[in-house]
C-alpha positions in Angstrom: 54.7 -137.4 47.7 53.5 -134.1 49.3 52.1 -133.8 52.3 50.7 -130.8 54.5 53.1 -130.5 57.8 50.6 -128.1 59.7 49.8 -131.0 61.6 52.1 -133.5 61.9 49.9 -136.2 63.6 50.8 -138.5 66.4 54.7 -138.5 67.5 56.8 -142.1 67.2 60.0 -142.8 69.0 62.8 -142.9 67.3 66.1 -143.6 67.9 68.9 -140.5 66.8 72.6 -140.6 66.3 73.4 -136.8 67.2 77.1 -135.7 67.8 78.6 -135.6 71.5 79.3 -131.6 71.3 76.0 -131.0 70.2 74.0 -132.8 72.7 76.1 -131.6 75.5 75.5 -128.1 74.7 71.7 -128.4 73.6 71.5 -130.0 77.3 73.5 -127.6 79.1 71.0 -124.8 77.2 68.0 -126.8 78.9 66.7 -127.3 75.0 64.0 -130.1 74.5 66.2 -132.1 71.8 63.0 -133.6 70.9 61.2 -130.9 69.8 64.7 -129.3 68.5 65.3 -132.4 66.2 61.8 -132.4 64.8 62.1 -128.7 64.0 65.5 -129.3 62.3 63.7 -132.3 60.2 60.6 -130.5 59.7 62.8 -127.7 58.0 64.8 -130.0 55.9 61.2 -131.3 54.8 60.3 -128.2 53.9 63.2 -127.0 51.9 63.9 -130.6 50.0 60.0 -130.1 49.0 60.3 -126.5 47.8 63.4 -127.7 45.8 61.2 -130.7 44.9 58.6 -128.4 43.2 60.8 -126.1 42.0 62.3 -128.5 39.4 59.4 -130.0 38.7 58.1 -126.7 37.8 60.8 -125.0 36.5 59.7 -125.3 32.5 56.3 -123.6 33.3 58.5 -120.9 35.4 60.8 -120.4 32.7 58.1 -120.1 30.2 56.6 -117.3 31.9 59.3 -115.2 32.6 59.8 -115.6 29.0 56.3 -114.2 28.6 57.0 -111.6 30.9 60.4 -110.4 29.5 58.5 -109.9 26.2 55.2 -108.9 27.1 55.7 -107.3 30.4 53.4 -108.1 34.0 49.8 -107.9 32.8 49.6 -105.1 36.1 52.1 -103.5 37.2 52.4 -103.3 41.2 52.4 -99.6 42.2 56.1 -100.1 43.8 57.4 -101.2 40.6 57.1 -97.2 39.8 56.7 -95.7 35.7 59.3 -96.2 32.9 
C-alpha cells in the first residue's frame, strides 16, 4: 500500500530501542530524537517504496528503453547536443 507522506497525520507514542552511543551523542548535540527518528523512518519509507515501484515497474521500464535504444527519444532535450 502507498500512501502520500506530505502529511503524516496525528503523531502516536511509541516506544524505540536505539543504541547507547547513539542516544548519548544525539543528546549531547541537543537533537530532538523524536523528530530525528521519524525523519530516519520517513526516509526508509521513502526509499523501500521507490524500490517497491521500481520492481513493480521494471518490465514497462525495460520495455521502453528498448524502444528507445531502437527508435531513439521522440525529442531530443537541447543538452543532449547533435550526432
Amino acid at each position: 500500500m502507498h500512501i502520500s507522506l506530505d502529511n503524516p497525520g496525528k503523531r502516536q507514542p511509541i516506544n524505540l530501542t536505539i543504541g547507547e552511543n547513539i542516544l548519548k551523542e544525539a543528546k549531547r548535540l541537543k537533537l530532538n530524537t523524536s523528530k530525528a527518528a521519524e525523519a530516519g523512518i520517513l526516509e526508509a519509507v521513502r526509499l523501500e517504496q521507490e524500490r517497491q515501484w521500481k520492481e513493480e515497474n521494471a518490465k514497462a521500464i525495460n520495455a521502453y528503453n528498448c524502444e528507445v535504444s531502437k527508435r531513439g527519444v521522440l525529442l531530443k532535450p537541447s543538452w543532449l547536443g547533435e550526432e
